[in-house]
N, C-alpha and C positions, 0 to 999 in steps of 0.2 A: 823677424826675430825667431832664433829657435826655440823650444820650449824647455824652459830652465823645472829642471826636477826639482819638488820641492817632497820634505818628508811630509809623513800622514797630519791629518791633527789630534793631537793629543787627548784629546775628549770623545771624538767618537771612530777614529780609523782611519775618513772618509779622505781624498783628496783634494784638499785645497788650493784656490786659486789665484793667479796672479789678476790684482783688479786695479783700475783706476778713479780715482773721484771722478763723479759722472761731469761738473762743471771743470774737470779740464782734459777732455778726452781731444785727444786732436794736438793737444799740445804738451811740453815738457813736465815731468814729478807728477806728484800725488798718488802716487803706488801703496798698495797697502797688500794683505794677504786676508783670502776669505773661504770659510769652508761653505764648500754648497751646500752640506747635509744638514750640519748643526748652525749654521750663520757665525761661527768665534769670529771675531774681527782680529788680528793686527795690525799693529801700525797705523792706525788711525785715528785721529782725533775728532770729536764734533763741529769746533770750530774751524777748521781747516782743511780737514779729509784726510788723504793719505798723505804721511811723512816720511815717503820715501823716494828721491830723485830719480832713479830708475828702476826696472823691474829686478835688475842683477843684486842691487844693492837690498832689496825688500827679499831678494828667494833667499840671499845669504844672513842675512838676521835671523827669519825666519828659520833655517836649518838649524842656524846654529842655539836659536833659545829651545829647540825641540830636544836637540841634544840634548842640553842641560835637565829638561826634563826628564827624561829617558834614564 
């Protein structure tokens, strides 16, 4: 997979990463996005982990709620 651009996070600059819930690494979803610097999470929920099917689909949320930010 190539590596999908994502924008900065919103809190401290840093660039954030595309991550997966650790219980389903190996296999399909649970995508979420995570800043290394500050830990923000998105797309992630407690009970479930990452709520996102692929990584495409979590870097495109991800842009586009930064946008709104911005």
């Amino acid at each position: 997979m190539s590596k999908l651009e994502l924008k900065p996070c919103p809190l401290c600059g840093y660039e954030p990463e595309i991550c997966q819930s650790e219980a389903y690494i190996g296999r399909d979803g649970h995508y979420f996005i995570q800043c290394a610097a500050c830990a923000w999470v998105f797309g992630y929920q407690t009970d479930c982990g990452g709520i996102y099917s692929t990584p495409e689909l979590a870097a495109k949320d991800w842009n586009k709620s930064i946008s709104a930010i911005y």
